[in-house]
Structures are given as C-alpha cells and as structure tokens.
C-alpha positions in Angstrom: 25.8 58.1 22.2 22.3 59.0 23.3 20.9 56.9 26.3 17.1 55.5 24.9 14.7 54.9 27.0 15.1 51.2 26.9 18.8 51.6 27.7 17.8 53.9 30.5 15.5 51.0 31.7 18.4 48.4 31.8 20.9 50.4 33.1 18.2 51.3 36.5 17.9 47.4 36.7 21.8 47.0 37.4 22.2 44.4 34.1 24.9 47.2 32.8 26.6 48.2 35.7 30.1 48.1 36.3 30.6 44.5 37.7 29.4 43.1 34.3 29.9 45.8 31.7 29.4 43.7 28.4 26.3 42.0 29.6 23.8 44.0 27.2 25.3 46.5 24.8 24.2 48.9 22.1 26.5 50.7 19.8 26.0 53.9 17.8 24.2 52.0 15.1 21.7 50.4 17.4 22.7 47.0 17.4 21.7 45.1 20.4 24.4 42.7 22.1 23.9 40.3 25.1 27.0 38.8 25.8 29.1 40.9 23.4 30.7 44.4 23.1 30.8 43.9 19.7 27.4 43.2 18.5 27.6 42.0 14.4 24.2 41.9 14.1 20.9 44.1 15.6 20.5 41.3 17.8 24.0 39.7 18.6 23.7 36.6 21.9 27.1 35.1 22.1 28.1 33.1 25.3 31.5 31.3 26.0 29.7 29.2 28.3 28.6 25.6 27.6 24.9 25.1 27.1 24.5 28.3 27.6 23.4 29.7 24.5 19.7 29.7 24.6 16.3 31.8 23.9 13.4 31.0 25.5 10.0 32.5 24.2 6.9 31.6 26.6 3.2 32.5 26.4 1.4 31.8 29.4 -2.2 33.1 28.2 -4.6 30.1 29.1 -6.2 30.0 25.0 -4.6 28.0 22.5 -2.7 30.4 20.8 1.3 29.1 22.0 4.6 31.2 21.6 5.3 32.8 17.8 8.3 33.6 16.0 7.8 35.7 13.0 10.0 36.6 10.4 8.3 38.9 8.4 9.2 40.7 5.0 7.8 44.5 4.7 8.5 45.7 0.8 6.0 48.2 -1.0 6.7 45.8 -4.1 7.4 42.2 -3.6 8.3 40.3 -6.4 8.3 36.5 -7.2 11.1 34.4 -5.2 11.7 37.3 -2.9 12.5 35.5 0.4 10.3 36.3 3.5 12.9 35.0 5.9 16.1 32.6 6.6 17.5 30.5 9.8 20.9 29.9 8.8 23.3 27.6 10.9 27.1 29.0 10.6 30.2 27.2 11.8 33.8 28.0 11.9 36.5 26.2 11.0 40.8 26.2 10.7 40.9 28.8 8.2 39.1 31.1 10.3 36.2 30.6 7.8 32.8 30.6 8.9 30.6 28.6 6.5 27.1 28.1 6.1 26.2 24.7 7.0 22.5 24.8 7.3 19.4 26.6 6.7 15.7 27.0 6.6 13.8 29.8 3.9 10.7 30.7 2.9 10.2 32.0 -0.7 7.5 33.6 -2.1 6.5 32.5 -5.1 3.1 33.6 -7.1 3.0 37.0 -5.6 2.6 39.5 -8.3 -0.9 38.2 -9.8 -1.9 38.5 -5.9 -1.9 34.3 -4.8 1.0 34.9 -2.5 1.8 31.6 -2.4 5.4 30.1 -0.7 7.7 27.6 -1.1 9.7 26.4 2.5 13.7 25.4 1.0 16.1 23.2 3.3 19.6 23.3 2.3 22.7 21.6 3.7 26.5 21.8 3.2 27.8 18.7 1.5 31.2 18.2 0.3 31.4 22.0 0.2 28.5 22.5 -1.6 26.0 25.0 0.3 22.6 24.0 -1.9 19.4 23.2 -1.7 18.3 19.7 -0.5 14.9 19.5 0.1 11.6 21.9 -1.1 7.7 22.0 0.3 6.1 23.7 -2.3 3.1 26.0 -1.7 0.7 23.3 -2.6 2.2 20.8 -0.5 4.5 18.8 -2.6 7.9 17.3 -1.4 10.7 17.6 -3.6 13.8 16.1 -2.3 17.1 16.7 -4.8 14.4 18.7 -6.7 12.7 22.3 -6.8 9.7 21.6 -9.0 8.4 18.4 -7.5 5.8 17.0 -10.0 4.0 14.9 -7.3 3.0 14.9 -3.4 6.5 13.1 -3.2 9.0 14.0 -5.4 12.9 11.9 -5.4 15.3 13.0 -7.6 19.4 12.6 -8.0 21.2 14.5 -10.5 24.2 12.6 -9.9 23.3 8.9 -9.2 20.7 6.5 -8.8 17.3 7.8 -7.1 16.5 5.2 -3.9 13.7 5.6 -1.2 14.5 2.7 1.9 11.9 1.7 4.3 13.9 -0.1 7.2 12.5 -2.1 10.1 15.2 -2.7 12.0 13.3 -4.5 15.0 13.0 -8.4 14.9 10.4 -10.0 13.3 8.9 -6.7 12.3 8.0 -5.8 8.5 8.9 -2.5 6.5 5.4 -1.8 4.1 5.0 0.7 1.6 1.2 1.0 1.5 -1.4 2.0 -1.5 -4.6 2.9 -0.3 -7.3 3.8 -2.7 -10.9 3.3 -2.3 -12.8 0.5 -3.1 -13.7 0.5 -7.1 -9.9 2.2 -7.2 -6.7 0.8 -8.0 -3.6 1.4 -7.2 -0.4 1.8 -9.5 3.6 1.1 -8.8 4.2 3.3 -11.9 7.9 2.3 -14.1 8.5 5.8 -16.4 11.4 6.6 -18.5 12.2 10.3 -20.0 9.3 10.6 -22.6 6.4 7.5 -21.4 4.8 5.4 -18.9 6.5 1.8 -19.9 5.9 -0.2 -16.9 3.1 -0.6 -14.2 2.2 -3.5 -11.0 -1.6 -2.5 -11.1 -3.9 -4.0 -8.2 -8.3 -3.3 -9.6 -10.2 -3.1 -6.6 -13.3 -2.9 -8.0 -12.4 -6.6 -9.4 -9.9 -7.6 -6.9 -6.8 -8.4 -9.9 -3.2 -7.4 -9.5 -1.5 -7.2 -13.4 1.8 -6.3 -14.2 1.9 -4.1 -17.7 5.5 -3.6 -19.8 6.1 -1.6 -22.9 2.6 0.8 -22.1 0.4 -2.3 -22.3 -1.6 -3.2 -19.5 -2.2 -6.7 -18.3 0.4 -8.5 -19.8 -0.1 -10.6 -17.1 -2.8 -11.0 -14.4 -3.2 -13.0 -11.0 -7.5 -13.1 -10.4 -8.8 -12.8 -6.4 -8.6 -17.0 -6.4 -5.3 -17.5 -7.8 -5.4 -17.7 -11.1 -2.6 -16.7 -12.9 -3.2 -15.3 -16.9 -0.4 -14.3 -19.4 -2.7 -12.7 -22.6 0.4 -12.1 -24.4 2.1 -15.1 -24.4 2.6 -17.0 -27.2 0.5 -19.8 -28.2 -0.8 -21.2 -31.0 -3.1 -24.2 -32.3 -3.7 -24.8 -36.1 -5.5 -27.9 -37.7 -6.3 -29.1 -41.4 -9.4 -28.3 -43.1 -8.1 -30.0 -46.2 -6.6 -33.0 -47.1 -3.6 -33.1 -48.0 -3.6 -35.6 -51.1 -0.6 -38.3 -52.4 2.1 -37.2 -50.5 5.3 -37.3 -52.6 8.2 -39.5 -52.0 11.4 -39.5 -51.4 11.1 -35.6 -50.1 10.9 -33.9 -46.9 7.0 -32.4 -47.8 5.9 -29.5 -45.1 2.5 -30.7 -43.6 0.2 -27.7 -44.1 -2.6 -26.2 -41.7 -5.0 -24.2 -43.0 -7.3 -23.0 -40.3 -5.4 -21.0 -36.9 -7.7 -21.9 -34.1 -6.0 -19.4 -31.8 -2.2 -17.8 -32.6 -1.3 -15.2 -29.6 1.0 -13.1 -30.2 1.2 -13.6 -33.8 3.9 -16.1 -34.3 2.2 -18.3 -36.3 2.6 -18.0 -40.1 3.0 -20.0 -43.3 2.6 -23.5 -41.5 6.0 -22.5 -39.2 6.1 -21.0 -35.7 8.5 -18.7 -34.9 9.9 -18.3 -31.6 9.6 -14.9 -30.3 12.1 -15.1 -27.5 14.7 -17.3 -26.2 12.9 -19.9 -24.4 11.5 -23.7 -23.7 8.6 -24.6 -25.9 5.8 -26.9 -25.0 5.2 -29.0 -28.7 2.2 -31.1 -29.8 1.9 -33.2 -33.4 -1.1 -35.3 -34.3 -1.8 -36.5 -37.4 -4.4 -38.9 -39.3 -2.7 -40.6 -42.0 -5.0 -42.4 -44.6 -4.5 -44.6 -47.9 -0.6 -45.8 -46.2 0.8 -48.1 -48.9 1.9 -51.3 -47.9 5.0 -51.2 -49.7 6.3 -47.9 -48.3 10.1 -48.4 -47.0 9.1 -46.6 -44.2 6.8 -43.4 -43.1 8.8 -40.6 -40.9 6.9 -37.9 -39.4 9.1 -35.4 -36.9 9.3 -31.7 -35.8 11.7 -29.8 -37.9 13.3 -26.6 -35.7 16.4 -24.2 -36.7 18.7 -26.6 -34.2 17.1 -29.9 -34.3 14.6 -32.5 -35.4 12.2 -34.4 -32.8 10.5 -37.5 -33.6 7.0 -38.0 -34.0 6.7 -41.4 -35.7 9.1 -43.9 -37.8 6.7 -46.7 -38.9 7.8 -49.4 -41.7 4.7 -50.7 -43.2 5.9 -53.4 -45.1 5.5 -55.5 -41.9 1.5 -55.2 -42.3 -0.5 -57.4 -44.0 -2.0 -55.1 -46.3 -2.8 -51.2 -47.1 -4.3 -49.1 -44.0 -7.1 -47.0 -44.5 -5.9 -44.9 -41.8 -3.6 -44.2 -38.6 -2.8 -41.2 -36.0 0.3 -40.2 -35.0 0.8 -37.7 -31.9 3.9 -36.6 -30.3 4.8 -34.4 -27.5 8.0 -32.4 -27.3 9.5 -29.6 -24.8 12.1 -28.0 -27.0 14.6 -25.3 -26.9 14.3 -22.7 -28.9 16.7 -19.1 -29.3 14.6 -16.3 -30.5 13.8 -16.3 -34.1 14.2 -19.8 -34.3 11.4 -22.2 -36.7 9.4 -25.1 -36.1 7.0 -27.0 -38.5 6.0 -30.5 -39.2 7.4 -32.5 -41.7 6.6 -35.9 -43.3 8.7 -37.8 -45.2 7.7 -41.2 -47.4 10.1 -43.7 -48.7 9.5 -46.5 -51.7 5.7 -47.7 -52.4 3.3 -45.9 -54.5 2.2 -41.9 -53.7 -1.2 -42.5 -52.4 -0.5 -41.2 -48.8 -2.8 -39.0 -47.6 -3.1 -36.4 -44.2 -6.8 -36.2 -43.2 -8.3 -32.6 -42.6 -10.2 -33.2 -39.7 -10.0 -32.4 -36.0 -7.7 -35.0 -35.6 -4.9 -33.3 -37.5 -3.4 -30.3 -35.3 -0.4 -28.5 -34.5 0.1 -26.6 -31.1 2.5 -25.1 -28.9 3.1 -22.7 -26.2 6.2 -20.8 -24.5 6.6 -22.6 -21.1 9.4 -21.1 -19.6 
C-alpha cells in the first residue's frame, strides 16, 4: 500500500517497528487500528488488557472553552429524523452475538422549514428488546417510555402502570415533591383520563385555600388558610311549613308536607322526601308544632319513615290530659343509615278522637338533614 505522510510520521517515531508490529495499523481502505491488525472500523482501539481501554481528550488553553467531541452530520440535503450521530455500547455474548445494549443519538427533527431543531434518544436493551427508553426533545421536554412528551416531564408505560418514586432513604429525612408557583398562582396535582381533566388537589395562593375537585368540578371540597374545612356539594337540606296543615285525618299514616326549601344542596330534596344520594350515615332533625290535639285521641305518633326503618319522634296518649291542647312541639334527632337511593320523610299518624289536629306553618315546623359520614 502507499506509505501517507502520517504513516511515514509514526513509523520515524518507532510506534510501528518491529518489536510491536500491531500497535497502530492502516489497511488498504484507510482504516486506522491501535491495538489491532484488523481494524473493523476507520478508527478501531481494542486492548486485551484490563483497564486499559481508554481515550483521553485534553485542552490545556487557559480560556473556558474545555475538550470537544463532535459528531457531526455533512449531507447537501438533510431531512427530518436524519440522525447527526450515535454512541452505541455493544457486548458479546455465548452465541458469539454481539448485541447492542446501549446507546445515545441525536435526531434532527424540524429541519427542512430551516428550525433545525433536535431531539437527544436513550435506549437500552431489555428483555431483548433494543428500544427507545428515554427522549429530550428540542424544546426541552422529558419523555420517559414516550417520544412525544406532552409536558416538561413526560411518564408513560405501554405495558403497565405509570409510577414516579421519590425515596429518602436516610433516617428521619422526608422525600417532597414540590409545587412552586408564584404568589397569586396556584398549583395543580392534575387526575386525567383518556378524553378530560376529572380530578384535581388545587392549593390558591392568592387566597391561601387547598380544594380537592372530582368529576371536572372544582372545589368540591375546601380547607381555608385557618382550618376550616367546606364540602359545597354535600348534601343537605332544611325545609319548613308555610302552611298549615289542617284536620289531620285518622286512622292513616298522613305525609307531613313542607312547602318552603330553605336550603337543598345537592338537590336531593323533593316532594316532602329526601333521597339519599349515596350510601352513607345521615344526620336527622324533626320538629313540629301541633295545635287543636283532641283530648280523646287514642294516641298521636309522629316518626321518621325511611326505605329500612322507622325512628321515633313522639308517641303521646292524650287522653291522660285534662282537656284539649292548643298546641305542642315535638323534635327529634336521629343519625340513620341510609344505602343510596334510599327515602326519608315525616309521617304523623292519629288514632280515635275527633279530626281537628292541626301542624302549624311557622318556623317552628322544619325538616333537616345532612350526610355525615
């Protein structure tokens, strides 16, 4: 072959001389060996020594520019995800197989409308699999199981369960995962699902509230900056009389009615009965003022009337007074168990005497409950 001038240079310096004849080679198709006859590469280091296998790049100009390795891709016309350069890390194993198990590209993506932008892909081997793992896009984005990350941070598993773990493994230390914004911002711990944003933890800075929001509503409930802790939606009602409710009949269960809703959250509240919108524990208040009672009733029975169950609000037998009463209240208390879609209302009942019973419209007639737990 022709001796270059390079070759000229190492052969004058001894490296190639006979005591060490495959310390730098060059074959006929100008690939460069060190260590190797048999260079499979133009630049081919192979050692059989441990450690040994090393390149060491050093500037030693005093300015801050340090050592540079470039890998550089020279077309006329390059198009989008052509790759300006790979470091691949290959392996052999007991089929005489020598896989890839490692590398580190650069893509360019964006080049023909002249942005030149790039994208830097990891991949690894795993369970055979040579693929990418892990993309930094050209405007900075992470994706990790992903190639389009959609924010600054992008998780994703195509075959499982996404998880992010922040460990402190030190005693007595914490792990934090920490939302800065600033100080009329707010911060969001965002719960998506293929089409919608359905779930949110929300802290307002500017107000100094955390709230928690389900099914795309916000606030469903809210802790203030002292403590206070708000559920808008949950459901509670209070109803009252604004009419009497005149000679009650007897011998029949007769639904007390309430004509005015004070408040009814959450719209459970409807034709005198509640209706329980989950399964739950329900806080229950009765009071009523009952006016014209009739001596000579058998007895009077007021009680809570639910899909399961009745609870007692009053059993009187006025034949043990004296006379007629021109009035009395009644109120009762109850914490009751309810399955969703389960009633409640009031019901009186009257026994013997004459129908002259009547429930009294004002304030002092009310209904009320609440989901407790």
């Amino acid at each position: 072959m022709a001796i270059t001038k390079v070759t000229r240079e190492l052969l004058s310096t001894g490296i190639d001389d006979n005591s060490n004849a495959t310390a730098i080679t060059i074959d006929s198709s100008e690939k460069v060996g060190i260590g190797t006859a048999s260079p499979s590469n133009l630049l081919h280091i192979s050692s059989s020594t441990a450690d040994s296998v090393e390149m060491k790049i050093t500037n030693t100009n005093a300015d801050a520019i340090g050592a540079n390795i470039y890998l550089e891709k020279d077309s006329a016309s390059p198009a989008d995800n052509d790759y300006c350069g790979e470091i691949t890390w290959v392996g052999s194993n007991d089929n005489n197989q020598q896989p890839s198990f490692g590398s580190v590209s650069v893509q360019m993506t964006d080049v023909s409308d002249g942005t030149e932008d790039g994208d830097m892909i990891f991949k690894t081997n795993g369970a055979g699999t040579f693929a990418e793992r892990m993309r930094l896009t050209s405007a900075g984005r992470l994706g990790l199981g992903t190639a389009s990350p959609s924010s600054e941070i992008h998780v994703k598993d195509t075959s499982g369960g996404a998880r992010v773990i922040v460990e402190a493994s030190a005693a007595n230390q914490e792990a934090d995962i920490q939302l800065t914004t600033p100080d009329n911002g707010q911060g969001w711990v965002l719960f998506n699902n293929s089409s919608a944003n359905q779930g949110a933890i929300k802290y307002n800075h500017a107000s100094d509230y955390m709230s928690f929001r389900t099914n795309d509503t916000d606030d469903r409930l809210k802790i203030d900056s002292n403590g206070h802790v708000t559920m808008p939606y949950q459901s509670a009602f209070l109803v009252q009389k604004n009419a009497f409710q005149y000679n009650i009949a007897l011998g029949s269960a007769v639904t007390v009615t309430w004509e005015t809703e004070i408040f009814d959250q959450n719209a459970d509240f409807a034709s005198n009965t509640f209706t329980a919108p989950v399964d739950g524990k329900y806080q229950m208040n009765v009071q009523l003022r009952i006016t014209g009672v009739d001596s000579a009733h058998a007895y009077i029975h007021v009680y809570l009337k639910t899909t399961n169950r009745n609870y007692e609000c009053l059993l009187l037998d006025p034949t043990e007074f004296n006379g007629d009463l021109n009035y009395m209240t009644c109120a009762a208390s109850h914490l009751i168990d309810m399955d969703a879609s389960d009633t409640a209302y009031v019901v009186i009942y009257i026994s013997g005497g004459t129908a002259q019973t009547d429930i009294s419209w004002d304030v002092d007639s009310h209904f009320s409950g609440f989901l407790a737990c």
